[in-house]
N, C-alpha and C positions, 0 to 999 in steps of 0.2 A: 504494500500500500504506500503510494507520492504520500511525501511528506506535504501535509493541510497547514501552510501556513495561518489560516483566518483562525481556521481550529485548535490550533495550539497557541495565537494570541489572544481568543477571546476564553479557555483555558488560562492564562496565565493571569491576565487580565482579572478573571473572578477569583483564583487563589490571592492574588493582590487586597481586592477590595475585603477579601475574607480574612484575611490577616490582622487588616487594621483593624475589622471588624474586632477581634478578638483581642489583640491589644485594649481600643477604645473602654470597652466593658473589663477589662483586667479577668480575665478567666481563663480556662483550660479549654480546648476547642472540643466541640461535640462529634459524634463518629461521622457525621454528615460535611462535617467543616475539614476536619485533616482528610477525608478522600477527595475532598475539592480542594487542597493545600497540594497533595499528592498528582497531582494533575499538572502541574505547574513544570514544564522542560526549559526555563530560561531563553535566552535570546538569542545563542549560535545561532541559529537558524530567520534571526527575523529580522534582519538589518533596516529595516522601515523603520523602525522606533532611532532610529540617528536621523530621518528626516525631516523638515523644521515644519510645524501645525498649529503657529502662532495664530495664523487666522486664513481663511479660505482658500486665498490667493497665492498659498503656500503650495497649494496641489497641483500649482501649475511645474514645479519642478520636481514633483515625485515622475517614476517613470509609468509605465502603462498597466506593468505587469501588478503593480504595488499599491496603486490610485483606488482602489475597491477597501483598500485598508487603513485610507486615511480617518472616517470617522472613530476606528476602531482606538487608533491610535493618540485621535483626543483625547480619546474617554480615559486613557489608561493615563495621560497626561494628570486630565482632571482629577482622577481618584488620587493621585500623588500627593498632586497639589491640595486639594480639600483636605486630608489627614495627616500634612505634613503640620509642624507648627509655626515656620515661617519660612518665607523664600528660602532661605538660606538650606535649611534641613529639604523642601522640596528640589534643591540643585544637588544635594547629596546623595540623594536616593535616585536620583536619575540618573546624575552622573556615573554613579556606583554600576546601576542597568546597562548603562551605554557601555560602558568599559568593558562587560561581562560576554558583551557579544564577540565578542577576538576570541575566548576562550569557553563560554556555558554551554558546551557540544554534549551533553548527559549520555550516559553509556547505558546501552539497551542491558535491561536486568537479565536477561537471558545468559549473554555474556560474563556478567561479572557471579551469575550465581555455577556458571560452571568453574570457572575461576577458584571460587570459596571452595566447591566440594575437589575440584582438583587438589588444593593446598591439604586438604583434610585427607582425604586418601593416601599422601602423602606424607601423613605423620606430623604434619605441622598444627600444632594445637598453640596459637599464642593467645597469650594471658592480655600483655596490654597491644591496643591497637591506634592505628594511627592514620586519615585519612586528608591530607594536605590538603585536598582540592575537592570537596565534598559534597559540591553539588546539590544535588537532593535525597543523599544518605543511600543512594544503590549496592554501594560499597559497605558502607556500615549496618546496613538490613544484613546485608550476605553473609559476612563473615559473625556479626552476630548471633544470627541463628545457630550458629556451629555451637553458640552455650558454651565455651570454653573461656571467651572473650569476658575479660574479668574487669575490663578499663577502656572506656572507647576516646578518644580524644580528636576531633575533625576541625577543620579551616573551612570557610567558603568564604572568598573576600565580599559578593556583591550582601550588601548590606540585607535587601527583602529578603533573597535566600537563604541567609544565614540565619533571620528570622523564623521565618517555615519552619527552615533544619529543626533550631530548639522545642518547636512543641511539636515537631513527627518523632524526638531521639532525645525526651527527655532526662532519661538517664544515663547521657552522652555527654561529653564536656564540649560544647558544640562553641566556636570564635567566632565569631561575623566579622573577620581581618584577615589580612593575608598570612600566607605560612611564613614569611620574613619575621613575622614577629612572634613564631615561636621561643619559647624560654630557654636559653642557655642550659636550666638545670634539667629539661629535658633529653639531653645528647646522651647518646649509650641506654635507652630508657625500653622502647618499646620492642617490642617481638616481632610484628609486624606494619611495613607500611604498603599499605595501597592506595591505588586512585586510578583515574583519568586524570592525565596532569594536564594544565595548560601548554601551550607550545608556541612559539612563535620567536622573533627578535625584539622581544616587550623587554626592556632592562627592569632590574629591581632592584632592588636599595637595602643593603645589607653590609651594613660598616664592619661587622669582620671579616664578613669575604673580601670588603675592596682594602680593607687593610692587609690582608692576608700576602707573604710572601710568595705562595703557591699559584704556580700560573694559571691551574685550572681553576682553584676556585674565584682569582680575581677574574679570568673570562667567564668563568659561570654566570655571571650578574647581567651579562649582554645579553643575556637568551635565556628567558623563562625556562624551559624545559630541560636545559642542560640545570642550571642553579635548581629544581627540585630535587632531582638524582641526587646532588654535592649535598644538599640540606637534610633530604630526608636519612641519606646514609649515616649522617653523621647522628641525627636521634636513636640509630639502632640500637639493640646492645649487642653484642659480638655473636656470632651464630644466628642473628636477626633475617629475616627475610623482606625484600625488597618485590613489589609487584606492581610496577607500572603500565600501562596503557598508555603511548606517545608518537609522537611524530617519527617519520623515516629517518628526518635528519638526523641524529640520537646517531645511531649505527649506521647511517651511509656518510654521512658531509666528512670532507674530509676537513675540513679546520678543526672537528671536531675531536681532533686523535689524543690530545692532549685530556678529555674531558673522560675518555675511552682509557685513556694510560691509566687515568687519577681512582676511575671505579676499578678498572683489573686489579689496582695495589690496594682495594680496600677489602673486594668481594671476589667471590667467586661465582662463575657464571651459572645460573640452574639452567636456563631455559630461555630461547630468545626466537618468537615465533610472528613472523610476517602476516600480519591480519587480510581481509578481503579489504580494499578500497569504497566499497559501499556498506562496509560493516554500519557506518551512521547514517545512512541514505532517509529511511522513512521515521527513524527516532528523534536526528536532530539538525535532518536537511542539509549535510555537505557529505561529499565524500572527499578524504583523505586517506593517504599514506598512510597506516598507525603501525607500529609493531608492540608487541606484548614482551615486554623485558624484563627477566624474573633475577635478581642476584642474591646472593648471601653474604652477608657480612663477616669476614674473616680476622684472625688476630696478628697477621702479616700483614704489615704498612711499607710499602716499599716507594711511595711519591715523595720526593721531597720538594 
């Protein structure tokens, strides 16, 4: 099934408004409210909400394909705006939306629940987990369910969905910040990290890597998706397993050998398996490149 753009913005759209809803009242959302929270695939897919809908005339420079989804995209405007508490907080939370479209690509659960029982099949039982880029919790439902999972701890920078996350994974230490500003005292911590990481040449801002002597971790910071790898490796604790979902570049580019040197001197490789290119086609409307990159974190450091 094509991916329905209208359908998954006017989906997200009512997870939106159902949000504030539940904020506004300060309560816990009813089983009706989190399966319309649950509905919610973020903006990968919907590059209209970067169009400008300040007023009518605006429509004249959407393109043709997109023009059907202009009133859709006031409205979603509107609900921002009406429950923000002043401009300021409504430039926040949109800004936050618009930024999330480079990266909110959500990973068909299908995928990441074979993932979870593959890892279990395989003897891997972790206690604390860790889900950098966390979307709308596909990752932390999975590996969840395994019940072994003693501590769950997730990121998702764009601000709404961070929101959603905490009351669908209440009992989740859920951030609505980026994984840069994970804790120092968490390095060497968890058993497990997974995710769909973002990916692209987005830099990030991380005063120890750009302090850092190491050449990989100071070129980590130029490219979201190498700087996860370097980040989340270092939360592991030794024997830790590593389970990303990422861009080609990771293991083809070749500037990227230095990035490639810095993970063989940390892990060892389990598994590195070339995904279909329409694996996201109908869940989050692109197809890319992805490859499935499995490491383990070893107690031989050999980068200096």
């Amino acid at each position: 099934m094509a991916y329905n753009k209208r359908q998954h913005l006017l989906d997200n759209t009512e997870a939106i408004r159902t949000l504030f809803q539940i904020e506004k009242e300060n309560r816990q959302p009813s089983g009706e409210e989190l399966a319309t929270l649950r509905k919610f695939s973020g903006f990968g897919g919907l590059k209209c909400v970067l169009n400008p809908v300040k007023d009518l005339s605006d429509a004249v420079r959407w393109t043709k394909s997109d023009l059907p989804l202009f009133p859709l995209v006031r409205e979603l405007h509107k609900i921002i705006f009406e429950n923000s508490t002043d401009r300021n907080q409504y430039r926040q939370y949109y800004n936050s939306l618009k930024n999330s479209v480079l990266s909110a690509f959500f990973t068909p659960p299908e995928i990441v629940n074979v993932l979870a029982e593959s890892t279990k099949d395989a003897g891997i039982t972790p206690g604390r987990f860790l889900d950098p880029s966390a979307g709308m919790g596909e990752f932390i439902s999975a590996f969840n369910n395994q019940r072994t999972v003693e501590e769950t701890v997730g990121f998702e920078k764009d601000l709404l969905t961070g929101k959603m996350l905490g009351y669908l994974y209440p009992e989740s230490t859920i951030n609505a910040e980026g994984f840069e500003n994970i804790r120092e005292t968490l390095n060497s911590y968890f058993d497990l990290a997974a995710s769909n990481i973002p990916f692209g040449d987005v830099a990030v801002f991380d005063p120890a890597f750009h302090a850092s002597s190491v050449i990989a971790e100071k070129m980590a910071t130029g490219a979201i998706h190498n700087y996860f790898f370097l980040k989340a490796t270092k939360t592991l604790r030794e024997g830790g397993i590593l389970a990303f979902i990422t861009s080609q570049g990771v293991m083809d580019s070749q500037k990227n050998q230095p990035i490639r040197n810095w993970l063989m001197g940390e892990c060892s490789l389990v598994s590195a398996i070339r995904l279909p290119n329409n694996l996201f086609s109908d869940y989050a409307g692109t197809d890319v490149g992805s490859d499935l990159i499995i490491l383990q974190k070893t107690a031989i450091k050999t980068v200096s």
